[in-house]
N, C-alpha and C positions, 0 to 999 in steps of 0.2 A: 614593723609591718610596712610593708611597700604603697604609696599614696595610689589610690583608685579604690574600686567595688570593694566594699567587705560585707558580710553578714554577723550584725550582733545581731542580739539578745530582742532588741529593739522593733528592727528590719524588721525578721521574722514574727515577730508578735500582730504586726501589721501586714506584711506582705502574706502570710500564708492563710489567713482570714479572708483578704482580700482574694486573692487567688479562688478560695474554695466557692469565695459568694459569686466570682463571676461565671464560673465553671458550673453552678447550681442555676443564677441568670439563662445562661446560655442553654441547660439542656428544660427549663421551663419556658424557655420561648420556642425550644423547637417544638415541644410538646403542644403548647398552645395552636401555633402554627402549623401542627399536623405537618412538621420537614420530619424527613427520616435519617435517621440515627446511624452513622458511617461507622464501622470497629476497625480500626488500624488493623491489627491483627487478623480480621476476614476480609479482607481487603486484600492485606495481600497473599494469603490463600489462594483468593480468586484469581488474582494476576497471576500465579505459579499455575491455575488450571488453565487460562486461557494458555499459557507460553507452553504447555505442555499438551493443548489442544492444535495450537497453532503448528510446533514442530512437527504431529503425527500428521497432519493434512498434506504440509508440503513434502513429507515423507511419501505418502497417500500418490502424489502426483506421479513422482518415478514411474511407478505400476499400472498408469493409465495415462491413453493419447489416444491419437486419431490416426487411422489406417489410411488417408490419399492427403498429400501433400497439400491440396488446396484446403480441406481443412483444416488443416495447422493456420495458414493464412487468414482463415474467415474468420476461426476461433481467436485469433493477437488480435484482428480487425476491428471484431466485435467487443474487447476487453478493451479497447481504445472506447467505444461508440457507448457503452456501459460505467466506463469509467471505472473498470474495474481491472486493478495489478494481479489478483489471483487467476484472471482467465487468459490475461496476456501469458504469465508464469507458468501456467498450466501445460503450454506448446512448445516450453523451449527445453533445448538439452541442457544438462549439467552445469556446464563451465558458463554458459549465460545463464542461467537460474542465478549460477552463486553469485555474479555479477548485478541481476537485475535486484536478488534481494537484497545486498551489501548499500547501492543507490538506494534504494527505497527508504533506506533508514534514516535517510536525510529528508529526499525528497518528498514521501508520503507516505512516511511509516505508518498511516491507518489501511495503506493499501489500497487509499479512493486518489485515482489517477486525474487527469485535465482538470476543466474548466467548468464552470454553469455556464458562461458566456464568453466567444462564442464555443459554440458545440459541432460534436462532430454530425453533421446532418445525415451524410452516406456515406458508403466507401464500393469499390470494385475490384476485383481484380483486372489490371489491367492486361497482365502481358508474361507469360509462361515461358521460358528457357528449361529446355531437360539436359544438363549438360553431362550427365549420367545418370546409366540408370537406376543410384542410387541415392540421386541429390534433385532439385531443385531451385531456381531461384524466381520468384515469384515478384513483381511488383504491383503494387497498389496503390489506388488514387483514393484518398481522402476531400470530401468538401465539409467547410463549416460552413456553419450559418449563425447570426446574432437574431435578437427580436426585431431587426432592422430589416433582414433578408440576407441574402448571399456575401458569405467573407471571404474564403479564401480557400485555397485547392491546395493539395502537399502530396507529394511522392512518399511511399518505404519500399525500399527493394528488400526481401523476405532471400532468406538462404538457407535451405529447409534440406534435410537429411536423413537417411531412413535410420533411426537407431534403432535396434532387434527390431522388433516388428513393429514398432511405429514413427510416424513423419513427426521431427521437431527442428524447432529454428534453432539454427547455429549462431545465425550472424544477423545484423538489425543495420542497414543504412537508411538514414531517412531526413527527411528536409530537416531544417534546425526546428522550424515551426513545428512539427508535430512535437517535439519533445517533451512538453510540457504536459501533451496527451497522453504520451508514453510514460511520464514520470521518471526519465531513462535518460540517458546522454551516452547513445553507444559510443566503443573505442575503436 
C-alpha cells in the first residue's frame, strides 16, 4: 500500500459517526435558528430557470427599440444614470450586444453597471451630426457628483443607426472615465 490516506476498518467506525453527528449538529441549528434550508439539487434547477429566463429576455430585445435616434441616446444615458447594463443593451445592435455581453461577464456579470460614489448626477445630449439619412452620431455630456458635490464631466459620442425600423448604437467612444459607468471598454 502506498504511504498516505487510507481508510480502515478503524477510520470509518469513527469518521462516519462523526460525519453524521455533525451533519445532524448543523441542520438542528439551522432549525433552531429559523436559517432556511438550501437543496443543491433546486438550486441548481433554479440557476437553469434564471439562464433560461435570462437568454429569452435578451432574445426579447432583438424585437424591440426606439423609433428617433435620440432615444436610443437617452435610453444608454439613462442605463448609465440607473446603473443598469440591460437598458444600455437594450439600444444596441448585434455585433455590440454580443460584445457588451461577452465584457460584462467579467466586468459585472450581475448586470449592475458604475458606482455608488461618485454618481452619475446628469447627462444631455450635447450635439447631433446627421451624416445620413440613416445614421447618426450623437454626443453626450455626463456630470458626476460625490456626497461632497461636483466631480467630474465625461464625453460619449453615440453612432446610432436605423436597423429595420429601429435606431440602435453601433459604435460607443467615450472618455476612459465613464467606463467603469458603462461596464464596457469599447474597441
Amino acid at each position: 500500500m502506498k504511504p498516505g490516506f487510507a481508510l480502515d476498518k478503524r477510520t470509518l467506525l469513527v469518521s462516519v459517526p462523526l460525519c453524521l453527528a455533525l451533519c445532524a449538529l448543523v441542520n438542528l441549528a439551522g432549525y433552531l435558528l429559523d436559517c432556511r434550508y438550501v437543496s443543491i439539487p433546486a438550486a441548481i434547477a433554479q440557476a437553469d430557470d434564471y439562464e433560461v429566463r435570462s437568454r429569452l429576455l435578451m432574445e426579447a430585445m432583438d424585437k424591440v427599440g426606439v423609433c428617433e435616434p435620440e432615444d436610443a441616446a437617452l435610453v444608454w444615458a439613462s442605463g448609465l444614470d440607473m446603473r443598469s447594463a440591460a437598458l444600455q443593451y437594450a439600444v444596441m445592435d448585434a455585433q455590440l450586444k454580443a460584445e457588451y455581453a461577452r465584457q460584462l461577464e467579467e466586468t459585472s456579470p450581475n448586470w449592475v453597471t458604475g458606482m455608488s460614489s461618485p454618481w452619475i448626477e446628469s447627462y444631455s445630449i450635447e450635439k447631433i451630426k446627421r451624416p445620413g439619412r440613416d445614421s447618426r452620431i450623437i454626443r453626450l455630456v455626463f456630470s458626476t457628483a460625490s456626497s461632497t458635490g461636483a466631480d467630474s464631466y465625461y464625453l460619449a459620442t453615440l453612432t446610432i443607426v436605423r436597423n429595420d425600423r429601429f435606431w440602435r448604437i453601433s459604435k460607443i467612444e467615450a472618455d476612459e472615465g465613464l467606463y467603469p459607468y458603462m461596464g464596457f471598454r469599447p474597441e
